[in-house]
C-alpha positions in Angstrom: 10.3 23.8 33.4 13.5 23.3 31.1 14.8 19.9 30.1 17.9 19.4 27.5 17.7 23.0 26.5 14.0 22.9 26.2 11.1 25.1 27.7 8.5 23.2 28.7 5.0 24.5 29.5 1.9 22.5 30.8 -1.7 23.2 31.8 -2.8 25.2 28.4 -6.1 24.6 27.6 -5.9 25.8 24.2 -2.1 24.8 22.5 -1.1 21.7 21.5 -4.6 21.1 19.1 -6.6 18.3 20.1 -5.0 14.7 19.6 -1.4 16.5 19.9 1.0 15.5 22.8 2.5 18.9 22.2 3.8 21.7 20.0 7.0 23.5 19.9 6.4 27.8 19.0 9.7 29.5 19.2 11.8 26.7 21.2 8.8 26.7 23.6 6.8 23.3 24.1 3.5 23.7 24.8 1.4 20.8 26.5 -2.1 19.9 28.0 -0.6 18.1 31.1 -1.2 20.0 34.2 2.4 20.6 36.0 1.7 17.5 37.9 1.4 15.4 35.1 4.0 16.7 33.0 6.5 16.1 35.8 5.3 12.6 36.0 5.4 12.2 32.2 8.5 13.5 31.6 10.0 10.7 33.7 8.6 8.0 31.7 10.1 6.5 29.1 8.0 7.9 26.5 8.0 11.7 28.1 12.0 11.3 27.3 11.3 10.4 23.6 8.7 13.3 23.8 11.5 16.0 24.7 13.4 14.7 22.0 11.3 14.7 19.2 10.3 17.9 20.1 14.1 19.0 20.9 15.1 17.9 17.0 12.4 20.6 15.6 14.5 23.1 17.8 17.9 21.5 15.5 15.5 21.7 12.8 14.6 25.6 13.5 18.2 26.6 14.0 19.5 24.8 10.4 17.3 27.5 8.7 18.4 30.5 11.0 15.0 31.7 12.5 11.7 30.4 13.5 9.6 32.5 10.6 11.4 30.7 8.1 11.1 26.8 10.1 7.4 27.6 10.3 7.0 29.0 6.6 9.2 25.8 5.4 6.9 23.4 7.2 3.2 24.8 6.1 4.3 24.5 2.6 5.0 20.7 3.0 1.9 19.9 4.9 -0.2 22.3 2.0 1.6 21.0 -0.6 0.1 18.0 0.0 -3.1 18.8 2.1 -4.3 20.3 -1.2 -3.6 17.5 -3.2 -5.5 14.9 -0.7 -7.5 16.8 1.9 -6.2 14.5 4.3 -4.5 16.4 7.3 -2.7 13.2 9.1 -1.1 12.2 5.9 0.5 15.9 5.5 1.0 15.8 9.2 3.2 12.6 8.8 4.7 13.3 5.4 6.1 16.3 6.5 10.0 16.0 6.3 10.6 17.6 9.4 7.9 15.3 11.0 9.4 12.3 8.9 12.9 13.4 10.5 11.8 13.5 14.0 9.8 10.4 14.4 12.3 8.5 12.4 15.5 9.8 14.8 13.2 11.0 18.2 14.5 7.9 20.1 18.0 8.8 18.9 18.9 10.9 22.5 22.2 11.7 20.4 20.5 13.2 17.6 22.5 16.7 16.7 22.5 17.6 13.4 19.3 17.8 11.3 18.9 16.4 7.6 15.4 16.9 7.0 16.4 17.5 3.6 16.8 13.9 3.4 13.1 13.6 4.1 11.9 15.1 1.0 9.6 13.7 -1.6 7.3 14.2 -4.4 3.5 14.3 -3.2 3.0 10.6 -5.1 5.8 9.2 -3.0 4.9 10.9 0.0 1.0 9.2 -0.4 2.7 5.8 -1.4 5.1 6.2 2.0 2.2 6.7 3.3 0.0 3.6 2.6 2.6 1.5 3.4 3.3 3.2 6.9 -0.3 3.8 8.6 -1.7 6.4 10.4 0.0 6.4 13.8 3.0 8.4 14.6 4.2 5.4 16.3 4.5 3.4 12.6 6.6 6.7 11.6 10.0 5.1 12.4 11.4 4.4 9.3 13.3 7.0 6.5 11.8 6.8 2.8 12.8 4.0 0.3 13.7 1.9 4.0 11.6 -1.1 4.8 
Protein backbone atom coordinates (compact mmCIF):
# COMPACT_ATOMS: atom_id res chain seq x y z
CA UNK A 1 0.00 0.00 0.00
CA UNK A 2 1.49 3.64 -0.70
CA UNK A 3 0.18 6.72 1.10
CA UNK A 4 1.82 10.34 0.63
CA UNK A 5 4.82 8.88 -1.04
CA UNK A 6 5.05 6.13 1.51
CA UNK A 7 5.33 2.22 1.26
CA UNK A 8 3.37 0.73 3.66
CA UNK A 9 3.65 -2.92 4.65
CA UNK A 10 1.48 -4.86 7.29
CA UNK A 11 1.18 -8.41 8.68
CA UNK A 12 5.13 -8.85 9.67
CA UNK A 13 5.52 -10.81 12.49
CA UNK A 14 8.92 -9.86 13.18
CA UNK A 15 9.60 -5.84 12.19
CA UNK A 16 8.43 -3.09 13.93
CA UNK A 17 10.06 -4.53 17.60
CA UNK A 18 7.66 -5.13 20.18
CA UNK A 19 5.86 -1.87 21.65
CA UNK A 20 6.62 -0.13 18.18
CA UNK A 21 3.60 1.06 15.86
CA UNK A 22 6.10 0.80 13.14
CA UNK A 23 9.52 1.26 11.51
CA UNK A 24 10.60 2.88 8.44
CA UNK A 25 13.95 0.73 6.50
CA UNK A 26 14.75 2.29 3.31
CA UNK A 27 11.41 4.54 2.78
CA UNK A 28 9.64 1.28 3.60
CA UNK A 29 7.18 1.24 6.74
CA UNK A 30 6.90 -1.84 8.31
CA UNK A 31 3.90 -2.73 10.63
CA UNK A 32 2.22 -5.55 12.76
CA UNK A 33 -1.36 -4.78 11.51
CA UNK A 34 -2.68 -7.41 9.23
CA UNK A 35 -3.87 -5.61 5.83
CA UNK A 36 -7.23 -5.37 7.31
CA UNK A 37 -6.23 -3.48 10.09
CA UNK A 38 -3.79 -1.27 8.57
CA UNK A 39 -6.51 -0.13 6.09
CA UNK A 40 -8.70 0.63 8.96
CA UNK A 41 -5.94 2.39 10.91
CA UNK A 42 -4.76 4.33 8.38
CA UNK A 43 -8.12 6.09 8.17
CA UNK A 44 -8.13 7.15 11.70
CA UNK A 45 -7.03 10.03 12.94
CA UNK A 46 -4.09 8.75 14.56
CA UNK A 47 -3.05 6.26 11.38
CA UNK A 48 -2.70 9.85 9.50
CA UNK A 49 -0.38 11.20 12.23
CA UNK A 50 1.36 7.75 11.95
CA UNK A 51 2.13 8.21 8.08
CA UNK A 52 3.54 11.39 8.88
CA UNK A 53 5.79 10.81 11.52
CA UNK A 54 7.06 8.17 9.75
CA UNK A 55 7.02 10.27 6.28
CA UNK A 56 9.37 13.11 8.08
CA UNK A 57 12.21 10.21 8.79
CA UNK A 58 11.90 9.79 4.91
CA UNK A 59 12.71 14.05 4.78
CA UNK A 60 15.03 13.17 7.41
CA UNK A 61 16.82 10.30 5.26
CA UNK A 62 16.94 12.41 2.08
CA UNK A 63 18.74 15.74 4.06
CA UNK A 64 21.77 13.34 4.56
CA UNK A 65 21.74 11.83 0.90
CA UNK A 66 21.27 8.01 1.66
CA UNK A 67 19.76 5.72 4.02
CA UNK A 68 23.42 4.22 5.38
CA UNK A 69 24.28 7.49 6.55
CA UNK A 70 20.35 8.35 8.30
CA UNK A 71 20.79 4.98 10.00
CA UNK A 72 24.53 5.47 11.03
CA UNK A 73 23.55 9.26 12.20
CA UNK A 74 20.68 7.93 14.37
CA UNK A 75 22.49 4.78 16.30
CA UNK A 76 25.08 7.22 17.45
CA UNK A 77 22.48 9.47 19.12
CA UNK A 78 20.54 6.76 20.80
CA UNK A 79 24.36 5.07 21.87
CA UNK A 80 25.54 8.12 22.79
CA UNK A 81 23.33 8.22 25.34
CA UNK A 82 22.21 4.54 25.88
CA UNK A 83 25.82 4.13 27.23
CA UNK A 84 25.66 6.79 29.44
CA UNK A 85 22.14 5.71 31.15
CA UNK A 86 21.23 2.17 30.00
CA UNK A 87 17.89 3.31 29.51
CA UNK A 88 16.64 2.56 25.95
CA UNK A 89 13.23 4.79 25.90
CA UNK A 90 15.13 7.84 27.01
CA UNK A 91 17.69 7.35 23.89
CA UNK A 92 14.65 6.29 21.95
CA UNK A 93 12.99 9.78 22.67
CA UNK A 94 16.03 11.95 22.92
CA UNK A 95 16.94 11.09 19.67
CA UNK A 96 16.89 14.39 17.41
CA UNK A 97 15.35 12.78 14.68
CA UNK A 98 12.76 11.16 17.08
CA UNK A 99 12.58 14.71 18.99
CA UNK A 100 11.88 16.17 15.32
CA UNK A 101 9.18 13.88 14.35
CA UNK A 102 7.05 13.69 17.37
CA UNK A 103 7.47 17.43 17.87
CA UNK A 104 6.21 18.27 13.92
CA UNK A 105 4.23 14.56 13.12
CA UNK A 106 0.85 16.39 13.35
CA UNK A 107 2.25 19.08 11.10
CA UNK A 108 0.68 17.33 7.55
CA UNK A 109 2.71 20.31 5.96
CA UNK A 110 5.94 19.31 7.38
CA UNK A 111 8.73 19.56 4.31
CA UNK A 112 11.88 20.39 5.32
CA UNK A 113 13.71 18.69 8.12
CA UNK A 114 15.88 20.56 10.95
CA UNK A 115 16.70 17.79 13.15
CA UNK A 116 19.84 19.64 13.67
CA UNK A 117 17.72 21.78 15.80
CA UNK A 118 17.11 18.79 17.93
CA UNK A 119 20.53 18.37 19.25
CA UNK A 120 21.76 18.36 22.75
CA UNK A 121 24.36 17.41 25.19
CA UNK A 122 23.49 13.89 26.98
CA UNK A 123 22.83 16.09 30.49
CA UNK A 124 20.23 18.09 28.58
CA UNK A 125 18.90 15.37 26.71
CA UNK A 126 18.31 13.38 30.42
CA UNK A 127 16.97 16.80 31.92
CA UNK A 128 14.46 17.16 28.64
CA UNK A 129 13.81 14.12 29.56
CA UNK A 130 12.58 14.18 33.20
CA UNK A 131 10.53 16.93 32.47
CA UNK A 132 8.75 15.20 29.41
CA UNK A 133 7.91 11.51 30.56
CA UNK A 134 8.09 8.38 29.02
CA UNK A 135 5.31 8.33 26.33
CA UNK A 136 5.85 9.39 22.82
CA UNK A 137 2.62 11.07 23.15
CA UNK A 138 4.38 13.83 25.92
CA UNK A 139 7.11 14.18 22.97
CA UNK A 140 5.39 17.31 21.47
CA UNK A 141 7.48 19.99 22.39
CA UNK A 142 11.20 21.29 20.93
CA UNK A 143 14.06 21.65 23.66
CA UNK A 144 14.33 24.78 25.90
CA UNK A 145 10.10 25.07 24.91
CA UNK A 146 7.71 24.60 27.78
Amino acid sequence: MKIDGLHISGGHRLLPPPGFLGITLFGRVWTRHSREELAAFLQTERGRVFVNHERIHLIQARTLRWWGVFYAVYFWYWLKLFLVSFHSPMAYLTNPFEMEAYANERDLNFRVSHWRNFRMTNRQRRRWYKEHGETSENVTKKPGVS
